[in-house]
C-alpha positions as CSV (number, residue, x, y, z in Angstrom):
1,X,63.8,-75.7,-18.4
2,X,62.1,-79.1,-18.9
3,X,59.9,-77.7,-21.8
4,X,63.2,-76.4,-23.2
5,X,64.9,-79.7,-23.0
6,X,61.8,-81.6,-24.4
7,X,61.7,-79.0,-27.5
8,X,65.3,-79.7,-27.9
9,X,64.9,-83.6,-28.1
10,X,61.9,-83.5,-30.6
11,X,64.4,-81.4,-32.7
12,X,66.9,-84.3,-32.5
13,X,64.2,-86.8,-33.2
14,X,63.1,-84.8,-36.0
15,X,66.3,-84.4,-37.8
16,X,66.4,-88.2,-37.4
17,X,63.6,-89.0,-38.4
18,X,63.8,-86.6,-41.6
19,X,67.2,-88.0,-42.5
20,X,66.5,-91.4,-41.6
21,X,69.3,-91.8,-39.1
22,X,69.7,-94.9,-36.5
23,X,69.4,-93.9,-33.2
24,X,73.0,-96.4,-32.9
25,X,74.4,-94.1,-35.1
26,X,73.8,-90.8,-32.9
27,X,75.0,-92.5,-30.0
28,X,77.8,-93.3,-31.3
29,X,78.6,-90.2,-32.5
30,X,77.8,-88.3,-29.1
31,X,80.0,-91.6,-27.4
32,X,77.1,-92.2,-25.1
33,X,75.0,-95.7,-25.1
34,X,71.5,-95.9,-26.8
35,X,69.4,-95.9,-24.2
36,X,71.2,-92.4,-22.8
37,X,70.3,-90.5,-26.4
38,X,66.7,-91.8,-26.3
39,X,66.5,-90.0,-23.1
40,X,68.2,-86.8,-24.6
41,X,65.6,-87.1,-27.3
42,X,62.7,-87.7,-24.7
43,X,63.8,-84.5,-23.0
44,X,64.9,-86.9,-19.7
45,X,68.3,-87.4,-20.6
46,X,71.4,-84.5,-19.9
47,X,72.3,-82.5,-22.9
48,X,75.6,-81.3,-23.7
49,X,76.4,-78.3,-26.1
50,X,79.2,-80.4,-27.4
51,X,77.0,-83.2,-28.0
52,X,74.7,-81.2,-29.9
53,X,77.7,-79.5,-31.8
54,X,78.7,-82.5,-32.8
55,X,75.3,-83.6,-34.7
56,X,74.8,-80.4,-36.2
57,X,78.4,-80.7,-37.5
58,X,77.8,-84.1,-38.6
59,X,74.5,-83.7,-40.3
60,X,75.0,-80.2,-41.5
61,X,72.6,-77.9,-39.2
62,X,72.8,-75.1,-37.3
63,X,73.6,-75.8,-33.9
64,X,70.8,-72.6,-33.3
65,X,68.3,-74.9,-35.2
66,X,69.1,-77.8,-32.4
67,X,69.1,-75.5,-29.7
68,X,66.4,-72.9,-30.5
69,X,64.6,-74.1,-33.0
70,X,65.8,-71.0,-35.7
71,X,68.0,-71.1,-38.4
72,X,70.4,-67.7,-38.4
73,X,69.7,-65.2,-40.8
74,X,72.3,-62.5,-40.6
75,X,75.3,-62.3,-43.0
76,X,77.3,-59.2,-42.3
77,X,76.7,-58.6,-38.0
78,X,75.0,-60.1,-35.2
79,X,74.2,-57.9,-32.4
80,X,73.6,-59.4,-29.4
81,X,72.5,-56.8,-26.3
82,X,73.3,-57.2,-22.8
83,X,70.9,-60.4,-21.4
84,X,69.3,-60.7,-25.0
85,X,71.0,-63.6,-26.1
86,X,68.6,-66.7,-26.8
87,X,68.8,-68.9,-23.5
88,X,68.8,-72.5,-22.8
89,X,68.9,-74.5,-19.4
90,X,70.7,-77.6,-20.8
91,X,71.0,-78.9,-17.1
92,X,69.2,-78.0,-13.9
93,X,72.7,-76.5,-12.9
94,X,74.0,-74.6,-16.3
95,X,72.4,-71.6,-18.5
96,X,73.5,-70.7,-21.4
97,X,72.9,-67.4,-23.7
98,X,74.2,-67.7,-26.9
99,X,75.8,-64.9,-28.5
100,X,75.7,-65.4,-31.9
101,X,72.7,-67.3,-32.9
102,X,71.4,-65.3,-35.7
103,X,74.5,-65.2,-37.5
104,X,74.5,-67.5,-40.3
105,X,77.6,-69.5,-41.1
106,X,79.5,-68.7,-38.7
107,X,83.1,-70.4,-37.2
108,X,82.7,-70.4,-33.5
109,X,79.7,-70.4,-31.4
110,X,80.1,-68.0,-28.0
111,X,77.9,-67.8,-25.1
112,X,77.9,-66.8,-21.6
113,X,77.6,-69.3,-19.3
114,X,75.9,-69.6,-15.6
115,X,76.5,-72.6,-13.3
116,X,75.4,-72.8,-10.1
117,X,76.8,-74.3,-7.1
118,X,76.6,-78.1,-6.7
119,X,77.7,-79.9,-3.2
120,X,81.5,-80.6,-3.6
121,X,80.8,-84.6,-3.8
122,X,78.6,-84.0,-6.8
123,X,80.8,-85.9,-9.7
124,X,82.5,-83.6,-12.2
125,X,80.5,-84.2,-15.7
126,X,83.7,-84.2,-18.3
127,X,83.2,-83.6,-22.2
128,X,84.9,-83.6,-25.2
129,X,84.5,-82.4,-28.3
130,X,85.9,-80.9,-31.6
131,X,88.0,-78.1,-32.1
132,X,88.8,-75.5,-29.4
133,X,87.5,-73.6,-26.6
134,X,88.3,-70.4,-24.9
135,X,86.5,-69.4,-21.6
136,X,86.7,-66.1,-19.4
137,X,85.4,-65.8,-15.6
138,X,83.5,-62.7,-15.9
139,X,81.7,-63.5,-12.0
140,X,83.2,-65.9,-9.9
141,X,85.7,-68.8,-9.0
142,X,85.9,-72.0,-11.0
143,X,88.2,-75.3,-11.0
144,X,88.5,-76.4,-14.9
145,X,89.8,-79.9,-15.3
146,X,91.3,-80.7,-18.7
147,X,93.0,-84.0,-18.7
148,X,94.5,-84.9,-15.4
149,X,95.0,-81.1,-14.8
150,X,93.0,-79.1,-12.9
151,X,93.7,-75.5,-12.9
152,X,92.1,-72.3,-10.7
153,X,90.4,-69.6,-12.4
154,X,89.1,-66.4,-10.9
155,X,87.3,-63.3,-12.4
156,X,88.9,-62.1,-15.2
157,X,91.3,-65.1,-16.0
158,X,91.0,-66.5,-19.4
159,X,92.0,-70.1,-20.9
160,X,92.6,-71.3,-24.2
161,X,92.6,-74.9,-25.1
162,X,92.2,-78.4,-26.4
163,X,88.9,-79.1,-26.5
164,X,89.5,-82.8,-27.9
165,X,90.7,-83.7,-24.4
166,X,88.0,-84.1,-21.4
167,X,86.8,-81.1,-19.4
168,X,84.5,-80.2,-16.7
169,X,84.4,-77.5,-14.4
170,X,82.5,-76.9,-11.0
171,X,82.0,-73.5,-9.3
172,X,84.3,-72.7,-5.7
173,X,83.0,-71.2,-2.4
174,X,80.0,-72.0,-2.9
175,X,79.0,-69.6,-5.3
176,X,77.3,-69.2,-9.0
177,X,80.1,-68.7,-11.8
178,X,79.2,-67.0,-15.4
179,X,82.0,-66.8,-17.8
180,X,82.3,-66.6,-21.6
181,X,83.1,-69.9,-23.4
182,X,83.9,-69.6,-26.9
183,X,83.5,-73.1,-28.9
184,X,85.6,-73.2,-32.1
């Protein structure tokens, strides 16, 4: 995981570098302070897919390029077969397998997601980000807070929301969680 992290943050620094972007200005744009992106880029710092969607939105990448180092080649289909999906460990607690990274151009960006159990104390890490987001439990109970609302979800449940507003989840009962979260 930690090489995976640091490959993602000399991507970032790269991309920076190239287009002559001020680290103030990522920061910004992530909502996080300086000092916290320098760590992302250093491979220290926690990285969020929304983060990352949000510079390759606003510097016109690939969000595959960011998080796997490959640009998408396919134009008509992407098949994707069971547990083949290009992986990331963006935090010791969260995996995720992208779904649709060698599709080129395309309008939402789905993976399966794996988070496992944190002590019940451990603070909630909430996001935000453009657009939408649909998730699924396909294994296991999760609370999903969005807002001031926190809702339930068991296997099989589905949401569809607001991604704009904060949201974090944690797993329940002590137990890993994978579901499908579609980011649009």
């Amino acid at each position: 995981m930690d090489e995976q992290l640091k490959q993602i943050g000399e991507r970032l620094r790269g991309l920076r570098d190239v287009l002559d972007i001020p680290v103030a200005d990522v920061a910004r744009l992530c909502g996080i302070t300086e000092e916290q992106y320098i760590r992302m880029e250093s491979g220290e710092g926690e990285l969020s897919v929304a983060n990352l969607q949000k510079i390759a939105k606003e510097y016109g990448v690939s969000l595959d390029v960011l998080m796997f180092g490959e640009e998408p080649h396919m134009r008509n289909y992407f098949l994707t077969r069971k547990g083949q999906g290009l992986h990331v460990e963006r935090r010791r607690a969260y995996n995720y397998e992208s779904l649709a990274s060698g599709f080129r151009g395309r309008k939402a960006d789905p993976f399966i997601v794996t988070v496992e159990p944190k002590s019940a104390d451990t603070p909630r890490d909430m996001n935000s980000h453009s657009g939408q987001e649909f998730n699924m439990v396909l294994e296991g109970d999760m609370e999903l807070t969005i807002g001031e609302k926190s809702l339930i979800l068991h296997e099989g449940d589905s949401i569809y929301f607001d991604a704009t507003q904060p949201h974090g989840m944690r797993t329940l009962n002590n137990q890993q969680v994978k579901f499908l979260a579609i980011i649009f």
